[in-house]
C-alpha positions in Angstrom: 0.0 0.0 0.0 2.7 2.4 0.9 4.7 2.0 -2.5 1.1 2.4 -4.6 1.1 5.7 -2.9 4.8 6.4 -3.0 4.2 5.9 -6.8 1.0 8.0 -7.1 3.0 11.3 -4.9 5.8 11.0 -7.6 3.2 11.1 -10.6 1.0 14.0 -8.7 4.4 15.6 -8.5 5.7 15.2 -12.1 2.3 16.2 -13.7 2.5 19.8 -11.4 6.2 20.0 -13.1 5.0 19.5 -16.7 1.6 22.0 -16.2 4.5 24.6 -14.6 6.6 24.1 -17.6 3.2 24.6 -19.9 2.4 27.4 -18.0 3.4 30.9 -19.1 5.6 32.4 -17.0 5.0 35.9 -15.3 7.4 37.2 -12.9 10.9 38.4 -12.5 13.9 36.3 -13.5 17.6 36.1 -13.7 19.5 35.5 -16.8 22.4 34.0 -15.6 23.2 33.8 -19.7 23.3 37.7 -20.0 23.5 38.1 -16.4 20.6 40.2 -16.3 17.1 40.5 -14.5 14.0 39.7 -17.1 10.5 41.1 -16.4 8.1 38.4 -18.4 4.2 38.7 -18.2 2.6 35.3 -19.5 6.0 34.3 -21.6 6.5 37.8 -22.9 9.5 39.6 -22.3 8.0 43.3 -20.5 11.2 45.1 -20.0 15.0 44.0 -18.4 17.0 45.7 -15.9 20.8 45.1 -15.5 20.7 44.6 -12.2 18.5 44.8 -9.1 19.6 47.7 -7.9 18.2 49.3 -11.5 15.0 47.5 -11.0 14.4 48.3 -7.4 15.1 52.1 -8.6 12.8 52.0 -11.7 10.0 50.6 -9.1 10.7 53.1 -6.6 10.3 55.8 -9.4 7.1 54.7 -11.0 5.5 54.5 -7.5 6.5 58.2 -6.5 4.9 59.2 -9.9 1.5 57.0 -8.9 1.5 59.0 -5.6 2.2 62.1 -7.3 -0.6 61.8 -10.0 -2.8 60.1 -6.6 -2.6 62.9 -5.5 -3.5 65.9 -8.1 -6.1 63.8 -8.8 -7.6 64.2 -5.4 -6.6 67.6 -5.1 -9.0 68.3 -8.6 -11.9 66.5 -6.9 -12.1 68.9 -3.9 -11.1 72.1 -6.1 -13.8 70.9 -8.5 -17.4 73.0 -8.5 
């Protein structure tokens, strides 16, 4: 009994590796060929960053924008007649 569910873990465990594999791929990865960091959403390529440190910054940068707009906006609803 143990080994038919030994047998039936390893099978549960290769089919989630092939539907991962199947899957597309969102995220952020390291290119260890270019040495680089890879922004993909659902297998396609979004933009790359040299390193971390650029992304981190580029991140950091488009959220103090968000705020900034966050904020005019807001400010037109109350100045608004």
């Amino acid at each position: 009994m143990a080994h038919g569910r030994l047998v039936s873990e390893k099978i549960n465990r290769e089919s989630r590796a092939m539907a991962d594999q199947l899957a597309p791929k969102t995220g952020l990865f390291h290119r260890k060929s270019s040495d680089d960091y890879v922004v993909l959403w659902q297998d396609r390529e979004i933009c790359r960053y040299a390193s971390m440190a650029a992304f981190v910054a580029a991140h950091a940068e488009g959220l103090e924008s968000l705020e900034a707009n966050q904020a005019e906006l807001l400010a037109s609803f109350y100045k608004s007649p």
